[in-house]
Structure formats: structure tokens, C-alpha cells
C-alpha positions in Angstrom: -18.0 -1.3 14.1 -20.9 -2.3 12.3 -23.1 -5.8 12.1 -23.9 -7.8 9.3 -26.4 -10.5 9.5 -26.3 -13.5 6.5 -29.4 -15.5 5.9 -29.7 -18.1 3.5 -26.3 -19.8 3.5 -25.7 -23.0 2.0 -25.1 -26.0 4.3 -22.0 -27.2 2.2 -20.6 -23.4 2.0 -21.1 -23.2 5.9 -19.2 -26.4 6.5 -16.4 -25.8 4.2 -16.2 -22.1 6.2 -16.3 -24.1 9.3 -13.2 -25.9 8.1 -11.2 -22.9 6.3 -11.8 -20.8 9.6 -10.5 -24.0 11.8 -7.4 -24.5 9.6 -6.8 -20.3 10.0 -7.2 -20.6 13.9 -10.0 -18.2 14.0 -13.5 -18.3 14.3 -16.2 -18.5 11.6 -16.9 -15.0 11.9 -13.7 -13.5 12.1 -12.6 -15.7 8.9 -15.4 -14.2 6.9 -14.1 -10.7 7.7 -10.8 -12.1 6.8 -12.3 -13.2 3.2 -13.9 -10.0 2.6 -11.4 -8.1 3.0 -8.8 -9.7 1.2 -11.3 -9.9 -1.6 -12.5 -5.9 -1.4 -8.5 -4.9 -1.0 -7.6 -7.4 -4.0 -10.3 -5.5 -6.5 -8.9 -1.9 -5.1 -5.4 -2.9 -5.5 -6.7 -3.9 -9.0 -8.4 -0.7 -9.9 -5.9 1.4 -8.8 -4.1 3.3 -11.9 -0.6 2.2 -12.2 1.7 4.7 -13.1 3.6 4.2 -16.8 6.7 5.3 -14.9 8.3 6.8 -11.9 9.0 9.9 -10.3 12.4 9.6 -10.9 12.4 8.5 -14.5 9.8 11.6 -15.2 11.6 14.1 -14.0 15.1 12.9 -15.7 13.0 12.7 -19.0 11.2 16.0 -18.3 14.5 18.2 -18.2 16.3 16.1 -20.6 13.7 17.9 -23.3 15.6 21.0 -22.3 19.2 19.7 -22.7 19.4 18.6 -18.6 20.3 21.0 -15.7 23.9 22.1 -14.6 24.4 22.5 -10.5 27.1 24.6 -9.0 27.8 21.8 -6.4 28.9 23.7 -3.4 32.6 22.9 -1.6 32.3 21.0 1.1 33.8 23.2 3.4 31.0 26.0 2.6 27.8 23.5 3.3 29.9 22.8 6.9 27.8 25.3 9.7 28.1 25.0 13.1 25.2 26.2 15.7 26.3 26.7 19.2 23.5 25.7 21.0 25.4 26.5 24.6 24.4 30.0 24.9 
């Protein structure tokens, strides 16, 4: 882990993170990390692309361009296989 050392803080900023981190149960400095990185994980979550649609809806519309796809579901008594694992 790595240290970070803030100068300059504003005494009104300092007592209202006094406060915040009393009402959160933690310490000043482990309410800053809190803050940071709920801010830094908001902005990723906010730059992440979001996908126009899913994975599911793609592929239904991707094969209904080609009229859809026709399975030969196998009978159920051909997908049953036993392994004998005594020998």
C-alpha cells in the first residue's frame, strides 16, 4: 500500500470530515479512502461503454437475418450415459 500526504486543507473541510467519518464509524483517514474510491469507481462505472443490447438479444437477431436455426433435439433416452466408475 501506498501513502498519501494532504497539505493545505481547509479548517471547515477538515471538521466537516471529522464529522462525516464519526457518523460512518471510521476514522478520518479511512473515510477519505472511503470517498475516493466511491468517487474514482463512480467516474469508471460512468465511462464504461454500455452495451446497446445483450448477448442474448444479438445472437437471436444475428441468425434471425438468416431465417433462424433448426436443432435435431436429441431423445432423451440417447443423451442418458452411464460411467461405471467402480472398475
Amino acid at each position: 500500500m501506498s501513502t498519501m500526504t494532504i497539505r493545505n486543507i481547509d479548517d471547515d473541510l477538515k471538521s466537516r470530515l471529522r464529522v462525516r467519518a464519526a457518523e460512518n464509524g471510521r476514522s478520518m483517514e479511512a473515510e477519505v479512502r472511503q470517498i475516493l474510491k466511491t468517487a474514482l469507481d463512480r467516474d469508471q462505472a460512468e465511462n464504461r461503454p454500455v452495451p446497446e443490447k445483450g448477448l442474448g438479444t444479438w445472437i437471436h437477431e444475428h441468425f434471425a437475418e438468416i431465417g433462424g436455426v433448426e436443432l435435431d433435439i436429441p431423445k432423451r433416452s440417447e443423451l442418458t450415459r452411464y460411467v461405471d466408475f467402480s472398475e
